[in-house]
C-alpha positions, 0 to 999 in steps of 0.5 A: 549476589551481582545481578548483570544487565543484559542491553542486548535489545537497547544495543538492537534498537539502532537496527531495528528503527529504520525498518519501523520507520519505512513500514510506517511510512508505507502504511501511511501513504498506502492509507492515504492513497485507499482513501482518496481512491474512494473519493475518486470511484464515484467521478470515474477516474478508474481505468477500470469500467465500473457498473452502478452495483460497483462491481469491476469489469476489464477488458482482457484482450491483449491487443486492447491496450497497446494496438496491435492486432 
């Protein structure tokens, strides 16, 4: 009885590589920049206001930002 190897995952790894690679990127830099982002809520660098209890409020107005009335 002749058992035949089946490389069908090792012939889809070249493929698959990449994407794991960008995804781990991504979640690398997407965690550094949470991290740091909570380092920085406490000197106010938030666009955000940001009361003593930490809850968020902004303003919603759409003249606010760019101005216009």
């Amino acid at each position: 009885m002749t058992v035949l190897a089946d490389h069908t995952l090792l012939l889809a790894l070249p493929a698959f590589a990449p994407a794991v690679v960008v995804v781990g990127v991504v979640v690398f830099v997407a965690m550094r920049d949470r991290r740091n982002s909570a380092g920085n809520n406490d000197a106010g660098n938030n666009d955000a206001e940001t009361s003593d209890d930490g809850s968020h409020s902004e303003n919603s107005a759409p003249g606010d930002h760019d101005g216009s009335p």
